[in-house]
N, C-alpha and C positions, 0 to 999 in steps of 0.2 A: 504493500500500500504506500508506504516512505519512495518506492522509487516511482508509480504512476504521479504522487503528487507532486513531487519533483521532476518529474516529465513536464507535466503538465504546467507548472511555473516558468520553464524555460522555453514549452512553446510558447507561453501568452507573451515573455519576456522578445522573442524573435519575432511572433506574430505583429506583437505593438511595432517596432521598429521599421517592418517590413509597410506596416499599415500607413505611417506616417509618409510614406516615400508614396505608394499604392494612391493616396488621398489627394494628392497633389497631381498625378497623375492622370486619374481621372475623371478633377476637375476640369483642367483645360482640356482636355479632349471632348467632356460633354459639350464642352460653350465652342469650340474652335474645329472641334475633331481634327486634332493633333494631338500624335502619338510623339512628347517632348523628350527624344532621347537625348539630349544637354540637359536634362532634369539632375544625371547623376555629376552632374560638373558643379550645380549647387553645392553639393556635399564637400564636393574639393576647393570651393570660394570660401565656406563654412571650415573646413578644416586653418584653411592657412591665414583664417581670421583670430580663430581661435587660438592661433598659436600665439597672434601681435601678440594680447592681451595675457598669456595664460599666467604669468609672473603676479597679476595686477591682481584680481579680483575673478571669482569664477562669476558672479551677476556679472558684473562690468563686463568681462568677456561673452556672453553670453547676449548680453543687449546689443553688443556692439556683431557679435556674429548675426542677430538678426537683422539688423541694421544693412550689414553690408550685404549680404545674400537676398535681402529682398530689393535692394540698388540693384544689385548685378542681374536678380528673375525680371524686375519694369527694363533694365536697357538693354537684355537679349528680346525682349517685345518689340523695343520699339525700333532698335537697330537692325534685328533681322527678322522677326514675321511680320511686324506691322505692312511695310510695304509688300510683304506676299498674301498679304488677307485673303486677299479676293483671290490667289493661285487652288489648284484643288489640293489634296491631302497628302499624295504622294510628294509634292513639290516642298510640302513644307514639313513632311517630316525627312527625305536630304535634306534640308535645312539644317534641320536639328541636327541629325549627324555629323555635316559639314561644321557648326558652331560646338559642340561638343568635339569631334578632333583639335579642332583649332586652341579651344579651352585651355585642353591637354597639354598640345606643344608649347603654349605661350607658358604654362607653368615651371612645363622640364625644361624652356629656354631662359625663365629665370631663378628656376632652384635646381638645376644642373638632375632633376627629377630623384635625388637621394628621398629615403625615407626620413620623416621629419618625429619625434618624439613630443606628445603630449604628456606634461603628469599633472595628476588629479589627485586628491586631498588622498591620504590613506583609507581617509574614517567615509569616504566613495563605494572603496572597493571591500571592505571588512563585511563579510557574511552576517548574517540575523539570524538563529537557528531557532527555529517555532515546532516544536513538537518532533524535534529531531530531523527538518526538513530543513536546510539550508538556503536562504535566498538571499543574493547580492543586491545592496543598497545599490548599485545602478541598475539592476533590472526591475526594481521596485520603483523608482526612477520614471524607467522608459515606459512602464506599462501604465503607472499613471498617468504621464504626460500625452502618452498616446489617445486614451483615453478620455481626458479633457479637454484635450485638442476635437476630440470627436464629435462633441457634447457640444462645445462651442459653434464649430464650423454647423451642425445640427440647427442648432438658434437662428445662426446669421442666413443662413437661408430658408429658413420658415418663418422666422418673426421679423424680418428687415426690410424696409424698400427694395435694397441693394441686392439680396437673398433673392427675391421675388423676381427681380430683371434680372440675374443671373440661372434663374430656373426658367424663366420665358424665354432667354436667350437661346439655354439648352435644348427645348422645345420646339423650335422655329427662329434661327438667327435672325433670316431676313424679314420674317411678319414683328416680330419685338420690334428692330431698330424703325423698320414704317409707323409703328405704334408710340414711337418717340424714347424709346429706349438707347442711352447712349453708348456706342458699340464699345467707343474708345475705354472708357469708364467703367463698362464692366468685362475687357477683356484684361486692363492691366487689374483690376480689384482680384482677379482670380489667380491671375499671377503674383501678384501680390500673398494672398493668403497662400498658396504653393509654394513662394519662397521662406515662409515664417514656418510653414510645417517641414521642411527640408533644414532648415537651418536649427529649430529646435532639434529635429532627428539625428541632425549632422552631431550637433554637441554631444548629446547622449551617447551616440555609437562609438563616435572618435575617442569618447574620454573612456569606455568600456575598450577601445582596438588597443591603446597606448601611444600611436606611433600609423601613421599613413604614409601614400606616398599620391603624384596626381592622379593616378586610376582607383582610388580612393572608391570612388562612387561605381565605379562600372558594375561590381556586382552585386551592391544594395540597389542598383537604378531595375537590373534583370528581373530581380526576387521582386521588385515591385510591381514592372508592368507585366510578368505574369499571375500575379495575386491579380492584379487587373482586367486578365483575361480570363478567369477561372470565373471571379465573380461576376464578370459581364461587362465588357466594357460602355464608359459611362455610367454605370451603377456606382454611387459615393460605399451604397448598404450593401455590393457587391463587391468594393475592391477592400473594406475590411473585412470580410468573412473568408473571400482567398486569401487574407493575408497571415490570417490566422488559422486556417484550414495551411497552407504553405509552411505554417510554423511549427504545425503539428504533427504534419509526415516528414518533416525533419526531421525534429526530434524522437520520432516513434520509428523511424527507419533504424537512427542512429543506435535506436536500443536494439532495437529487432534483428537488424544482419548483422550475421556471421564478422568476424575480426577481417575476415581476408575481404570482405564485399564493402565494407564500410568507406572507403574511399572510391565508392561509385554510387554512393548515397545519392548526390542528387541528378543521378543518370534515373537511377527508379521515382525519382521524383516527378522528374521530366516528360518519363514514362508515363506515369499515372493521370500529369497534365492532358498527354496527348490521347490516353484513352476519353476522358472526360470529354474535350475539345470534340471529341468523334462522337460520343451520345450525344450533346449537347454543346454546337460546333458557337453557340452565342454566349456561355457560359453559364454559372448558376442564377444567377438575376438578370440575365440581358436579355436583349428583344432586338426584332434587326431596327427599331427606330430607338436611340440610347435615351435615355433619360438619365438626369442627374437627381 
């Protein structure tokens, strides 16, 4: 029983993280349908923010990594999809790739691309033992943060003006903005909130890794947009429950095979995706018209 609950802590602990990346994800795809693969370059704006500051203050750090990763999610908007708005979805997700490689190189062309060292208070990473079950104050952390990030984003688009035209947007781009819905206004606002859940995520994760390098994000960006595609994409109640369903055959693989097959964990993960994707090729919540 001590090791299912302990399973179970450390998928909600990968779930949440994966969810945070997953959320941002597809958002801007419901409002734009763009599949934003520079989403995991946030992560890498996020890390090498948090390094300025890491000496000073973990808030201070932390305000200040919001800060800059939601600057850097509005000027990859406005510098490279804005003027392809009107291109179709293929166009603008090379886009993304193209801005995302480029990310990359501009990092390793000024930090010679070395792995860089985060450290984080001790009393971070020091275990909490509850009934002989062991949980790490950062995963306790991530899951709540996950969480009420959830809860929030949840509010702002049910109880908000801004909520409201970013769901009509979801629904009909071009009847919203005829209807007087401003496009500009609520394409960067989703970008916006996309970069304050990547940039909190980023904190958490980087200060659980110790130590990143630029491809930092490549594979929390993967583990997202296919939480994304399990849950359906454009589904917000879709890409948390693949991200947490993601978190869960991870961890329940990890226990389950054999010593020799465990470093092909997330081949049978993949697997298991691409059975899913065949019975249900729109995912667990999706429909072929997305909703957010």
């Amino acid at each position: 029983m001590t090791t299912v609950i302990q399973a179970l802590i450390d998928a909600m602990s990968i779930g949440s993280t994966y969810a945070l990346v997953a959320l941002g994800v597809a958002l801007i795809f419901g409002i734009m349908r763009l599949i934003n693969f520079a989403y995991g370059e946030y992560f890498m704006v996020a890390a090498y923010a948090m390094l300025a500051f890491n000496a000073v203050s973990l808030f201070i750090s932390l305000l200040f990594v919001i800060l800059v990763v939601v600057a850097f999610s509005l000027l990859t908007e406005r510098l490279a999809f804005r003027p392809l708005r009107g291109a179709d979805p293929t166009t603008l997700m090379i886009t993304s790739f193209a801005l995302s490689y480029l990310a990359q190189k501009i990092a390793i062309m000024l930090t010679s691309g070395e792995a860089r060292t985060v450290v984080v208070p001790d009393s971070w990473l020091a275990p909490v033992h509850v009934f002989g079950v062991e949980i790490g104050r950062l995963e306790i952390w991530i899951t709540v943060s996950a969480i009420s990030l959830m809860i929030t984003l949840q509010a702002i688009l049910t109880r908000t003006d801004l909520g409201i035209q970013m769901r009509a947007a979801a629904e009909d781009f071009r009847m919203a903005r005829l209807l007087g819905v401003a496009a500009d206004r609520v394409i960067m606002s989703a970008f916006a909130i996309g970069g304050v859940l990547a940039a909190i995520g980023a904190f958490l994760y980087i200060a659980k890794l110790g130590s990143f390098t630029p491809s930092v994000g490549a594979p929390i960006l993967l583990a997202g947009i296919v939480a994304t595609v399990i849950g359906g994409l454009g589904s917000l109640k879709g890409a948390v429950t693949g991200a947490y369903l993601l978190g869960l055959a991870q961890v329940s693989l990890q226990i389950a095979l054999p010593t020799n097959l465990v470093a092909f964990r997330d081949a049978f993960v993949f697997a298991f995706v691409i059975l899913l994707l065949l019975l249900r090729p729109t995912g667990i919540f999706g429909s072929y018209v997305q909703r957010i």
